[in-house]
Structures are given as C-alpha cells and as structure tokens.
Backbone as CSV, one residue per row, in Angstrom:
resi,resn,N_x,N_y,N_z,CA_x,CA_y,CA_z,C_x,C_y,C_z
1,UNK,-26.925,-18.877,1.354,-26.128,-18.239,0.295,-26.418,-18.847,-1.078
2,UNK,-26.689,-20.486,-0.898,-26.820,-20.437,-2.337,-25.631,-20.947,-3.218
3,UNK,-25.670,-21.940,-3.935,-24.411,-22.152,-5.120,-24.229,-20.822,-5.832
4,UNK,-23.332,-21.180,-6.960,-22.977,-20.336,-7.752,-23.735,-20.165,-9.243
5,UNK,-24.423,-21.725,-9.162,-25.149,-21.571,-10.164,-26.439,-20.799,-9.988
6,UNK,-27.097,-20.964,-8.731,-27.710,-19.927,-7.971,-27.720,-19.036,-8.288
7,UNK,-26.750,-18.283,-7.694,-26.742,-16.807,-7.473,-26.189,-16.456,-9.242
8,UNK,-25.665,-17.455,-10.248,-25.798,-16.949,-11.512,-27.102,-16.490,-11.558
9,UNK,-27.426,-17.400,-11.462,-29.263,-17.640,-12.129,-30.248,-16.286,-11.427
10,UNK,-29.604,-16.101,-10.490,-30.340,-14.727,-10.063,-30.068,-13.532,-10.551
11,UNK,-28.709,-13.250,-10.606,-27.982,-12.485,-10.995,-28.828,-12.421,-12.664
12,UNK,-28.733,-13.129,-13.240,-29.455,-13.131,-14.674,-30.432,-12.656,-14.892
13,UNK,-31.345,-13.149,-13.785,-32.886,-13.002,-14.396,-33.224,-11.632,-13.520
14,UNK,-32.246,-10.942,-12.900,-32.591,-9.260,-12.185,-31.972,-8.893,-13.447
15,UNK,-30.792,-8.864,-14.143,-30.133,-8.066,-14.911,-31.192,-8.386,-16.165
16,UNK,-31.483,-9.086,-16.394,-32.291,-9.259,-17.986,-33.895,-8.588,-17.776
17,UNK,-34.276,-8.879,-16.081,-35.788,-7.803,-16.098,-35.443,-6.413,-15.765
18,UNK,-34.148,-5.855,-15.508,-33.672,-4.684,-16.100,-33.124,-4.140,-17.157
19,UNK,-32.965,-5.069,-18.137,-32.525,-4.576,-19.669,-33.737,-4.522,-19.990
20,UNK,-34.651,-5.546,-20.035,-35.577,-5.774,-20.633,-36.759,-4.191,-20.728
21,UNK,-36.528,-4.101,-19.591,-37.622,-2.824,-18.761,-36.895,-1.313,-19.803
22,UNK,-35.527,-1.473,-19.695,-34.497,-0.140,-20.092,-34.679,-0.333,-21.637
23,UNK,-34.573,-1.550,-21.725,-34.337,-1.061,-23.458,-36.256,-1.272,-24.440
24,UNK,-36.713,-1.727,-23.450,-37.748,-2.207,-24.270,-38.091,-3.339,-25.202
25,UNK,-37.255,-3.810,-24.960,-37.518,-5.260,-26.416,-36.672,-6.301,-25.437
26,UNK,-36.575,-7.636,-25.800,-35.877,-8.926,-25.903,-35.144,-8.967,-25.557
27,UNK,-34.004,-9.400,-24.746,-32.862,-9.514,-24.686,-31.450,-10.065,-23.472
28,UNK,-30.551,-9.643,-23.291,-30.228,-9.583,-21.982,-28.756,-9.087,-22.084
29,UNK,-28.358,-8.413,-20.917,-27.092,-7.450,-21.233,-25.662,-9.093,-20.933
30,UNK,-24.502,-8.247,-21.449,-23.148,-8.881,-21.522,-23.022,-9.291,-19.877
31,UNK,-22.961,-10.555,-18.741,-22.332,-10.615,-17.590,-20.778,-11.407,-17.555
32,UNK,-19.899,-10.096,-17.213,-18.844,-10.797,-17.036,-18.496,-10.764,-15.816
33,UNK,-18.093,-12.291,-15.770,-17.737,-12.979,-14.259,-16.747,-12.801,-14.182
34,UNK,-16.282,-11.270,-12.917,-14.934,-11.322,-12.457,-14.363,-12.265,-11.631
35,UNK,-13.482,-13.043,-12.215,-12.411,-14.289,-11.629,-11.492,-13.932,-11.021
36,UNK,-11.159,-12.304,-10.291,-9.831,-12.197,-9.413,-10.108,-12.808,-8.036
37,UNK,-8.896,-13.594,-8.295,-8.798,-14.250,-7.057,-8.950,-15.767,-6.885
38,UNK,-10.523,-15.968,-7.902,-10.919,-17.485,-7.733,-9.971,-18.177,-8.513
39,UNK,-9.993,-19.519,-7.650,-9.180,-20.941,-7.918,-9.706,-21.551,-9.195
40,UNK,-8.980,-21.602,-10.366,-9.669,-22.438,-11.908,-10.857,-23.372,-10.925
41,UNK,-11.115,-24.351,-10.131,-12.415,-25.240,-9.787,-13.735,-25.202,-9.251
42,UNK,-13.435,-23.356,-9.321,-15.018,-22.393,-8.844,-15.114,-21.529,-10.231
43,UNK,-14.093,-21.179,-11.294,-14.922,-20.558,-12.302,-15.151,-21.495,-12.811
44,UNK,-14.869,-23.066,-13.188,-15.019,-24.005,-13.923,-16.797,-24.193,-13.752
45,UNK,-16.596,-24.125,-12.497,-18.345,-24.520,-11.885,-19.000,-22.853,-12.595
46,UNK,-18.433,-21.953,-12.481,-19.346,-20.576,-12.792,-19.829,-21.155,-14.550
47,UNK,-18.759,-21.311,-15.121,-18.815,-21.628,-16.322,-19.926,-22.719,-16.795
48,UNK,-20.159,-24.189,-16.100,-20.556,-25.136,-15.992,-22.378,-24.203,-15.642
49,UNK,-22.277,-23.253,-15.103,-23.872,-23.078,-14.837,-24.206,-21.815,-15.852
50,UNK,-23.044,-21.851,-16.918,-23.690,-20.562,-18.098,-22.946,-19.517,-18.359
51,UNK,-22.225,-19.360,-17.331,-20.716,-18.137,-17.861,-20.159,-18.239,-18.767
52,UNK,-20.002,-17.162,-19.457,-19.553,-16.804,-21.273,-18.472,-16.616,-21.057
53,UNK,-18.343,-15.035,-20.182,-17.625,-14.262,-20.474,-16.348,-14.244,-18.952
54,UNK,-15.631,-14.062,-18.665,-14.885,-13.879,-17.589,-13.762,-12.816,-17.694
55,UNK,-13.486,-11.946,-16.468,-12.580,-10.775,-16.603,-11.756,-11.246,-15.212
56,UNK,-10.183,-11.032,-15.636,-8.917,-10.961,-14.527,-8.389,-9.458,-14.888
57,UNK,-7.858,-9.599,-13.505,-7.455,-8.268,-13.492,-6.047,-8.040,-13.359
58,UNK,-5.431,-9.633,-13.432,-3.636,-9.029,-13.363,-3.559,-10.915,-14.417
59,UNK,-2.326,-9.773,-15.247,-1.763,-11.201,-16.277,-1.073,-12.069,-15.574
60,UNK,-0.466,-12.326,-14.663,-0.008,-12.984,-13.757,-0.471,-13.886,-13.256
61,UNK,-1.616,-13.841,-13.191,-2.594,-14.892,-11.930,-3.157,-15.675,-12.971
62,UNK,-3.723,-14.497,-13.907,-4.190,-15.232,-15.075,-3.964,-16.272,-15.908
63,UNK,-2.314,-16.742,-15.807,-1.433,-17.266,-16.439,-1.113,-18.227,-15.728
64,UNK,-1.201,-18.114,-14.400,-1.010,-19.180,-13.119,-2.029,-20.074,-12.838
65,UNK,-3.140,-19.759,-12.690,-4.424,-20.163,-12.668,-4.912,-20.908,-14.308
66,UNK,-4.314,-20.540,-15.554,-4.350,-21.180,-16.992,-5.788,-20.846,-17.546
67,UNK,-6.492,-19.561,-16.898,-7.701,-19.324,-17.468,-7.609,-19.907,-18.894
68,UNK,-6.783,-19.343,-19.735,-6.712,-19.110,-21.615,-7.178,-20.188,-21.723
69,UNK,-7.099,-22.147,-20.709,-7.878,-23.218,-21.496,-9.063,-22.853,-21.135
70,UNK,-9.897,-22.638,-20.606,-11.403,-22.200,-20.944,-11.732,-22.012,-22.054
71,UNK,-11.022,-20.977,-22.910,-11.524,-20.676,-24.372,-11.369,-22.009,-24.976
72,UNK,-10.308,-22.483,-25.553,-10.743,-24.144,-26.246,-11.613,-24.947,-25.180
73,UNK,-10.987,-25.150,-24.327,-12.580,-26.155,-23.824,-13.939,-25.649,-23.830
74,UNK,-14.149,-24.737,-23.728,-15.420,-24.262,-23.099,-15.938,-22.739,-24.110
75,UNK,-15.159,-22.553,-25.024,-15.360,-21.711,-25.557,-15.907,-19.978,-24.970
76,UNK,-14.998,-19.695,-23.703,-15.295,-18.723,-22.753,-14.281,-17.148,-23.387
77,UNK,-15.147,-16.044,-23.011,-14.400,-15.102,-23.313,-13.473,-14.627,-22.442
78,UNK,-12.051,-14.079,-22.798,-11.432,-13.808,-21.674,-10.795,-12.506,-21.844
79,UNK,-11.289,-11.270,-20.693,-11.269,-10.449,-21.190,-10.592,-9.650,-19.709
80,UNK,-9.513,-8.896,-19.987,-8.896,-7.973,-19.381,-9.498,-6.745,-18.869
81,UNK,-9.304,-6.741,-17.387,-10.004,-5.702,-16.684,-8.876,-4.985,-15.763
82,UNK,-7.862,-5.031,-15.531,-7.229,-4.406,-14.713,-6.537,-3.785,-14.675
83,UNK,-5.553,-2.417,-13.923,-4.211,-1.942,-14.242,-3.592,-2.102,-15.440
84,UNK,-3.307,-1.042,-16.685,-2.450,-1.578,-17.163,-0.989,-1.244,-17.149
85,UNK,0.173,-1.855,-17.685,1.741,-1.400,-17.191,1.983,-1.771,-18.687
86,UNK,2.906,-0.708,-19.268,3.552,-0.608,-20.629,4.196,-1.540,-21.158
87,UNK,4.697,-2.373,-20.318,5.920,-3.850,-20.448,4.979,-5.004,-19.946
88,UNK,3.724,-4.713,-20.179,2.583,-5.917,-20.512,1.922,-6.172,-21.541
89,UNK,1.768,-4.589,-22.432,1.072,-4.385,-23.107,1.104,-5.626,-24.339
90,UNK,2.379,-5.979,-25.048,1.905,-7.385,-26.484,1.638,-8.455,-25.174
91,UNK,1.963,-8.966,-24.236,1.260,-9.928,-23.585,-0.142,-10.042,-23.912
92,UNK,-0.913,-8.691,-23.175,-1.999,-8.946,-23.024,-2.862,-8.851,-24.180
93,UNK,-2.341,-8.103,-25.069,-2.962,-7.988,-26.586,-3.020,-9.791,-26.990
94,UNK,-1.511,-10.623,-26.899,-1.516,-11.848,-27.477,-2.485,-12.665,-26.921
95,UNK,-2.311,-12.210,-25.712,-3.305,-13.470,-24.714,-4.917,-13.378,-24.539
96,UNK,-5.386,-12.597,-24.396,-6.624,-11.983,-24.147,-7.497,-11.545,-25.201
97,UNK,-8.902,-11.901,-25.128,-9.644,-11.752,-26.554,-10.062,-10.366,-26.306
98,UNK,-10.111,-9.499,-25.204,-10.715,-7.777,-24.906,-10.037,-7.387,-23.878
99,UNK,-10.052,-5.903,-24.140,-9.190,-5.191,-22.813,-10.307,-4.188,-22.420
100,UNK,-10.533,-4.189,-21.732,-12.180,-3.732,-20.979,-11.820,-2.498,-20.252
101,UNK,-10.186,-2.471,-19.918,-9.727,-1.065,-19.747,-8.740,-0.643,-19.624
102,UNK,-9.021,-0.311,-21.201,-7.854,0.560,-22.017,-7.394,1.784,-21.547
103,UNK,-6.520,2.444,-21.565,-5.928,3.701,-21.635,-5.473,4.108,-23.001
104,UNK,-5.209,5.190,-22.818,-4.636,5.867,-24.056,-3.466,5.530,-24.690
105,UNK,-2.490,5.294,-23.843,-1.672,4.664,-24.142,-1.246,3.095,-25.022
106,UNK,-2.034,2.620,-24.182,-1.878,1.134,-25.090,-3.481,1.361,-26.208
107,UNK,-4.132,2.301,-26.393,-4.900,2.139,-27.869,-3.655,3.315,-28.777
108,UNK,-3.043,4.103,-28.627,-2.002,4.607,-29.285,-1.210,3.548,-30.024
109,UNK,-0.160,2.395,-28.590,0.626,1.789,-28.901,-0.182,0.751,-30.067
110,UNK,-1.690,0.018,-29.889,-2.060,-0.551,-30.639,-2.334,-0.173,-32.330
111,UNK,-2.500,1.475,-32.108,-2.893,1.970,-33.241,-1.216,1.932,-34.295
112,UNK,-0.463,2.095,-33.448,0.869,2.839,-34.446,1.166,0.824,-35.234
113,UNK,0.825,0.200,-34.048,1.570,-1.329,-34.330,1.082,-1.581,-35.900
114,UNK,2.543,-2.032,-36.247,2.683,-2.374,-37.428,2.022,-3.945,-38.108
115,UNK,2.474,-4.725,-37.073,2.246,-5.968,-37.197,1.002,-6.662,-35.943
116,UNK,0.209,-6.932,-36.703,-1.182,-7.261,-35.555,-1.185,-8.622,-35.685
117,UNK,-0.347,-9.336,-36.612,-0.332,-10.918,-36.791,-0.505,-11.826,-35.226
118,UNK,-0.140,-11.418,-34.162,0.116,-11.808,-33.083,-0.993,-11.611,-32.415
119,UNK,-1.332,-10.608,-32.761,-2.856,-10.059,-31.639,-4.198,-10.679,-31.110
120,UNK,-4.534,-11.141,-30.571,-5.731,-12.002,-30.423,-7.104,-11.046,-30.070
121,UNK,-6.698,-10.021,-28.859,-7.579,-9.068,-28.454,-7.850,-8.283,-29.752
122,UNK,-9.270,-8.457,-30.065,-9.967,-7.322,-30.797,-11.591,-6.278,-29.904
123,UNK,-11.086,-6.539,-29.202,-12.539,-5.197,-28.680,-11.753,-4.985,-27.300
124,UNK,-11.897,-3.284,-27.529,-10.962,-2.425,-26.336,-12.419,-1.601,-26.166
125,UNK,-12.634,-1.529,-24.885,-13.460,-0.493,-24.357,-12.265,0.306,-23.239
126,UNK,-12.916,1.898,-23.466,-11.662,3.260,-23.206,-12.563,3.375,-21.459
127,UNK,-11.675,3.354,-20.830,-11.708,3.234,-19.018,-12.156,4.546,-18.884
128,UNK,-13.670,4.888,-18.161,-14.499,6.236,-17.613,-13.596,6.393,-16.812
129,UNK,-12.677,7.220,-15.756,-13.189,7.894,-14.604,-14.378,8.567,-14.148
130,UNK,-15.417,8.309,-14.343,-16.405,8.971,-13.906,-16.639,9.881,-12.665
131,UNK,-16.138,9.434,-11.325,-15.638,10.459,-10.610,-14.181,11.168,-10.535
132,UNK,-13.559,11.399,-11.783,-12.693,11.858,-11.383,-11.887,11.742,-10.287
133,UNK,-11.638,10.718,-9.826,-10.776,10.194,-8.523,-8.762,10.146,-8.891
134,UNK,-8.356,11.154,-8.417,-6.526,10.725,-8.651,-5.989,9.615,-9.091
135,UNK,-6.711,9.282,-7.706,-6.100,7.819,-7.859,-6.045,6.506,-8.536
136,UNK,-7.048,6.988,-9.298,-7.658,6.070,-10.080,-7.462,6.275,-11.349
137,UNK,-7.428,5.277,-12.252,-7.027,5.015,-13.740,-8.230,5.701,-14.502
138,UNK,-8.239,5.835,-15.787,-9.272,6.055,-17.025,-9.263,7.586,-16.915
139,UNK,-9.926,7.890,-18.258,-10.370,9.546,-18.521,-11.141,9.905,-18.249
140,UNK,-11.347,11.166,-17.647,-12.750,11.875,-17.210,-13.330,11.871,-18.283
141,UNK,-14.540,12.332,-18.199,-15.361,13.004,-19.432,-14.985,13.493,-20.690
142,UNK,-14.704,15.435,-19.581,-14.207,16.369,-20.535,-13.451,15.774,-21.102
143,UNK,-12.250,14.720,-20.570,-10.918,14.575,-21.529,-11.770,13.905,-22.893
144,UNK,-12.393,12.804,-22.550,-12.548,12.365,-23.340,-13.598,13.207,-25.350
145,UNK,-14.364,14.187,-24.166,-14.965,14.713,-24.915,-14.054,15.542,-25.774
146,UNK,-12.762,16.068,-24.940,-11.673,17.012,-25.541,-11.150,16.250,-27.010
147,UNK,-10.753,14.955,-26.498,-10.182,13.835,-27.497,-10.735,13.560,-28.793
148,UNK,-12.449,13.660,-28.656,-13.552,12.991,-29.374,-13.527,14.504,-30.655
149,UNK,-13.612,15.685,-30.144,-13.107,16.743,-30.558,-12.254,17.118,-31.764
150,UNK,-10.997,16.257,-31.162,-9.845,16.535,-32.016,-9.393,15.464,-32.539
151,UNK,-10.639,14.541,-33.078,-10.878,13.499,-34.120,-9.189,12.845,-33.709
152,UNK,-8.881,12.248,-32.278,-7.863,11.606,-32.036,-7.923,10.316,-32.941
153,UNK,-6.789,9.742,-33.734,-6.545,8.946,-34.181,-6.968,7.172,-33.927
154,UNK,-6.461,7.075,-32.613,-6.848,5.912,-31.683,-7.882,5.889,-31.032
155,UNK,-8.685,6.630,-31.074,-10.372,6.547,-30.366,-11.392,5.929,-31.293
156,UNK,-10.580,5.165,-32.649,-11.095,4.786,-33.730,-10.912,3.095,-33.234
157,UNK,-9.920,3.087,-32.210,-9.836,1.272,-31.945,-11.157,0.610,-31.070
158,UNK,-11.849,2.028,-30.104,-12.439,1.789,-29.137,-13.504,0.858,-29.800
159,UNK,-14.399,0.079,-29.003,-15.537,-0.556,-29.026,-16.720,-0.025,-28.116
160,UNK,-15.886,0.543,-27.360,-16.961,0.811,-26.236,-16.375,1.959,-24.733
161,UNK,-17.294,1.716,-23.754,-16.576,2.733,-22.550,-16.668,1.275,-21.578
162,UNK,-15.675,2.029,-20.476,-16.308,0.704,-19.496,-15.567,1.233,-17.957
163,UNK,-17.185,1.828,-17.341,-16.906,2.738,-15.889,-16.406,2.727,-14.794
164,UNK,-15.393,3.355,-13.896,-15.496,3.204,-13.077,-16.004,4.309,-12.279
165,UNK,-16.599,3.737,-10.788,-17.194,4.885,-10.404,-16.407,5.116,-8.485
166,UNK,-16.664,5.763,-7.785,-16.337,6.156,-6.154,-16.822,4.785,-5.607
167,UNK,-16.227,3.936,-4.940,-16.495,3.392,-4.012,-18.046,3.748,-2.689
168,UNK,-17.284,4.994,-2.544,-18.012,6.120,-1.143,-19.334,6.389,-2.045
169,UNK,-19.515,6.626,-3.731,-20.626,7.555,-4.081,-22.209,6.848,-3.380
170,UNK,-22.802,7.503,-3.469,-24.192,7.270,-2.912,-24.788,6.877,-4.327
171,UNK,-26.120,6.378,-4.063,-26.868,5.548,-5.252,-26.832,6.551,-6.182
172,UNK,-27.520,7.964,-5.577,-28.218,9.177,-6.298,-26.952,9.376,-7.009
173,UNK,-25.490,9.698,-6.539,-24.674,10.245,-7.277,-23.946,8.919,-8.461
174,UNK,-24.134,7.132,-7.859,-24.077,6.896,-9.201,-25.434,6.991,-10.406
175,UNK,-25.697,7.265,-9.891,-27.109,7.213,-11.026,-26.431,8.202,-11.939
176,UNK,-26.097,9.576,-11.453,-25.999,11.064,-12.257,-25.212,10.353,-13.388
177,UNK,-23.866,9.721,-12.971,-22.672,9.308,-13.339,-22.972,8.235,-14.592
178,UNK,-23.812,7.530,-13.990,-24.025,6.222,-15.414,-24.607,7.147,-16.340
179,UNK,-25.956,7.834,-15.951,-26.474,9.014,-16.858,-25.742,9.505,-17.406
180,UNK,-24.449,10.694,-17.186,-23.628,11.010,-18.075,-23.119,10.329,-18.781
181,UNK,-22.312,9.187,-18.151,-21.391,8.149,-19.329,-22.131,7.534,-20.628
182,UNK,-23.506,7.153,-20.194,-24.308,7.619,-20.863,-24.428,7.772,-22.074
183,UNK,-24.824,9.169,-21.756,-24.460,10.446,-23.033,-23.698,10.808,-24.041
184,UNK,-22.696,10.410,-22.971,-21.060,10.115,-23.466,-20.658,9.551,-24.666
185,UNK,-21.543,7.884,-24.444,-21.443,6.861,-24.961,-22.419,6.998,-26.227
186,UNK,-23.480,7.431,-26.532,-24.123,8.268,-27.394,-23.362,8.701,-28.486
187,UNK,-22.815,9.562,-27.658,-21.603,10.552,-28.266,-20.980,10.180,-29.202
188,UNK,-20.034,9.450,-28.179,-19.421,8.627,-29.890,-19.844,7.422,-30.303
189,UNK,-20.954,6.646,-30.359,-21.424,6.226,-31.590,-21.595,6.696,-32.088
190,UNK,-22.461,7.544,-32.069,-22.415,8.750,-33.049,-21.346,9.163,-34.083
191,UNK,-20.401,9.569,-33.170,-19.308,10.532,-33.827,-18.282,8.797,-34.411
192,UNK,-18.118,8.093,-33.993,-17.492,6.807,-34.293,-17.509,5.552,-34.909
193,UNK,-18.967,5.939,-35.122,-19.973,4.549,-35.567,-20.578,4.036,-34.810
194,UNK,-22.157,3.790,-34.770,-22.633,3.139,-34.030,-22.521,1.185,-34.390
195,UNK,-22.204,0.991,-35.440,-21.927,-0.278,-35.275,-20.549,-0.628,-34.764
196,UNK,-19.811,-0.222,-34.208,-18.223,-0.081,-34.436,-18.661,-0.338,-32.642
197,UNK,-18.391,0.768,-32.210,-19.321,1.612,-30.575,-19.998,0.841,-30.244
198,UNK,-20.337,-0.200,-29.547,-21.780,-0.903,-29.084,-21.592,-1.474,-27.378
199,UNK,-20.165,-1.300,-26.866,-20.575,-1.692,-25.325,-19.979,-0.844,-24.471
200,UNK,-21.131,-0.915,-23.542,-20.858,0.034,-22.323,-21.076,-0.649,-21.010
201,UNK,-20.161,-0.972,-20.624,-19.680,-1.230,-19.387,-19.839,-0.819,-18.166
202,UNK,-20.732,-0.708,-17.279,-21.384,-0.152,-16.393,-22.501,-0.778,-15.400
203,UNK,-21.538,-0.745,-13.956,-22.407,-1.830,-13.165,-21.844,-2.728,-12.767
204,UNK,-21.433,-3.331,-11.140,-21.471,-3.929,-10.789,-22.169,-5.035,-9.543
205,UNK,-21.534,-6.142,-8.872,-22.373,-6.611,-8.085,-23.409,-5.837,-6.704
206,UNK,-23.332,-4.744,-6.344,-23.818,-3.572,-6.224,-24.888,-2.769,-6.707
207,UNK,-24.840,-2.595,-7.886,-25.927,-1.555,-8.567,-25.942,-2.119,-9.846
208,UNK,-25.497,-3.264,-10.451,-25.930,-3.246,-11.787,-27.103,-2.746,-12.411
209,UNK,-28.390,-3.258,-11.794,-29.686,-2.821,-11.810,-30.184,-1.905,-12.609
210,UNK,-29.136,-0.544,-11.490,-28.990,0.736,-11.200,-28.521,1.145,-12.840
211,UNK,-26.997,0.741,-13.042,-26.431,0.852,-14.375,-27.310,0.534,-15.649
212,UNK,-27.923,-0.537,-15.647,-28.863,-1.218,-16.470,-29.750,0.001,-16.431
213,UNK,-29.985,0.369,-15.973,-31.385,0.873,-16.231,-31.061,2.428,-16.447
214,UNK,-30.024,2.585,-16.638,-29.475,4.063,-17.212,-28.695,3.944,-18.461
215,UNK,-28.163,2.788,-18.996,-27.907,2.168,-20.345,-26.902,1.281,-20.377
216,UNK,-26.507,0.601,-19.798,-25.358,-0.735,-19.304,-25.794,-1.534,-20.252
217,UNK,-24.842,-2.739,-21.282,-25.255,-3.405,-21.745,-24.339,-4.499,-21.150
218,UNK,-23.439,-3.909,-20.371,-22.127,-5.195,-19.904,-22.479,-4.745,-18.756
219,UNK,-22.436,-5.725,-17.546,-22.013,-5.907,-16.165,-20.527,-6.291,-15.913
220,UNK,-20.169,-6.301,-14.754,-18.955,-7.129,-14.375,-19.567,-7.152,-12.658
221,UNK,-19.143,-8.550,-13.415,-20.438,-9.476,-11.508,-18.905,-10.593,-10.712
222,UNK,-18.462,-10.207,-9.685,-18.158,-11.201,-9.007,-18.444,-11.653,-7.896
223,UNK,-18.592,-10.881,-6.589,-19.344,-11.153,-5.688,-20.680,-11.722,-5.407
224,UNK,-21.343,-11.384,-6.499,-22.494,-11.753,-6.616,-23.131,-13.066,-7.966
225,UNK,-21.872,-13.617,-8.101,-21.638,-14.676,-8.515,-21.163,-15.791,-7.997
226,UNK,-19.878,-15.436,-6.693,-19.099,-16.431,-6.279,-19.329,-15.986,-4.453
227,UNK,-20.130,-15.059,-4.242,-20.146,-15.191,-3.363,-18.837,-13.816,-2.525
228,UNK,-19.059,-14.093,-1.010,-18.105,-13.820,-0.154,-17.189,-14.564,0.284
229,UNK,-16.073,-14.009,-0.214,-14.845,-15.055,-0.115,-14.594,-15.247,1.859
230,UNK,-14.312,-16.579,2.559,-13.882,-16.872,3.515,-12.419,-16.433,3.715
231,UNK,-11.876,-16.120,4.942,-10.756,-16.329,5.333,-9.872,-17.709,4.704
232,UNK,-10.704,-18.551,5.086,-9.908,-19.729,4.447,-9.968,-19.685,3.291
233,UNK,-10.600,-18.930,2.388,-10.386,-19.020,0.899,-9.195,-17.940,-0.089
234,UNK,-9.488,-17.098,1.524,-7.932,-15.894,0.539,-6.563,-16.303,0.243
C-alpha cells in the first residue's frame, strides 16, 4: 500500500502528467485532500509530505478534530465540501477559507449580507449535479444555464463549479458529464469573468485522470491519499 506520502507522491505526478498533457504547458492542477473521517495525526503526516489544501465535509468534526490550526501552523487551506444546512451557514463562512459546495441559497444569503467583517471564506464554487440524481445536492445544468440567463445576482460570488457525478455511472458516461460541465464552465467565464471564474472541480480518487483530461483544475483525493480505512480505524 504504501505511506501516505507515497501514494501523495503518486497521486501528484499522474494528476500533473494529466494536466500537463490537457492543458499543454507547465503546471499542476489544485489536490484537495479529503480529511472526512481522518484523525488530526494522519492529515498532519498528509500535510508533512506536501498537502496544501484539505476539504471536511461536516463543521462538526471539523471543529472536533481542530483542523482551523493547520492554517497558522502549516499554512493549509481549509475548505468546505459537504451538505449544507441554513443554521450553519455564518459558521462556515467564519471558519473556512472556501465552500467548494455552494448552493443557491447560502451564495444569495452571502450576497444580501450586509456585514462581511466576519467572513473568512472568499472562493465559493456552485455544486454540478451533473447527473441529475434527487437525491443529491447542486444544480443541474439547464438550471444553471437558466440562472446564467437571467443575469442572477449571486452567480457573481461564484469562483468556480465543483461536480458531482453517479456513483453507478460508467467511465464513458463520466467522461460525457465532465465534458459538459465543461462547457458549462466556459460558459460562465465567459459570461462572469474569466479572471473572477477559474476553478473547476472535477475528479476524484477514481477518475481524476479522467476529469483532468476533460478540464479539472481541482481534484478532491482521499482514498487515494490515505488509503483504505480498516475496521479498526472507523
């Protein structure tokens, strides 16, 4: 299996000879190390072998676990990926430097807020549904394209998109899917600013590759950072 600095280090140098290949020039895309679940003394080590960036997915754990000292010690980004609930929303704005997936709702509530003195989070990327799944959080497409349309007010906070896709989909059908979001994402730089607009979120320990190489500039890697969690570790 490999440490963690390991499987960073792999994880890196596949994702950067797939930017590299996709975009043509220099570089290497955003990896954020999802921390749900892990104990602060395995991201400390993720961190310790080159991790920037890190995403939780509930404020709770986040707060239990004391990610937020990473940023003064270690100068790490900490950036919100999960569910959001309305009676979290100034929490996670105060606490968190990005919300990686936004809804409409809390870029509304952010837009009307009067007072941002408190705010720490400045870059919101707006949550794909890409398959259109019920059950699942973010805007389809059309909506979004509907939104982009009718020059919505709060689609002016976005920074970026950031996908989710079917569990079940097959490679071929995420491929279609990053392809569209894509497009999407095109879209409104375009229509939004392309300096404003610059990340797209797409890809995980799974297919990043895949994402990368259809226009991903952010990953979100945990499994394939920390591994398969043991029984004894849940």
């Amino acid at each position: 299996m490999g440490s963690i600095a390991d499987r960073l280090a792999e994880v890196r140098e596949r994702a950067c000879f797939s930017y590299r290949r996709a975009a043509g020039q220099p570089g290497e895309p955003h990896i954020v190390c999802v921390t749900k679940t892990q104990p602060l003394p395995r991201i400390l080590e993720a961190i310790d072998a080159g991790v920037t960036e890190i995403g939780e997915n509930y404020l709770q754990e986040a707060i239990r676990k004391n990610v937020f000292t990473l940023r003064e010690s270690y100068g790490a980004t900490v950036r919100y990926i999960g569910r959001l609930q309305s009676n979290k929303y100034n929490a996670i704005l105060r606490m968190f430097d990005a919300v990686d997936s936004a809804d409409p709702e809390l870029l509304e509530h952010l837009h009307d807020m009067q007072d941002r003195a408190a705010q720490r989070a400045c870059t919101f990327l707006l949550e794909v549904n890409a398959g259109e799944e019920s059950q699942k959080g973010g805007l389809t497409m059309p909506k979004i394209r509907e939104l982009a349309a009718a020059d919505t007010p709060w689609l002016h906070e976005i920074s970026g998109l950031m996908v989710v896709v079917p569990l079940q989909a097959t490679t071929q059908m995420r491929a279609n899917m990053y392809e569209s979001v894509s497009v999407l994402f095109h879209e409104l730089a375009k229509d939004l600013g392309s300096s404003h607009v610059t990340l797209l979120s797409m890809g995980t320990s799974d297919d990043f590759e895949l994402a990368i190489e259809r226009g991903s500039n952010m990953i979100r890697v945990g499994t394939g950072i920390f591994g398969f969690r043991s029984p004894s570790q849940m």
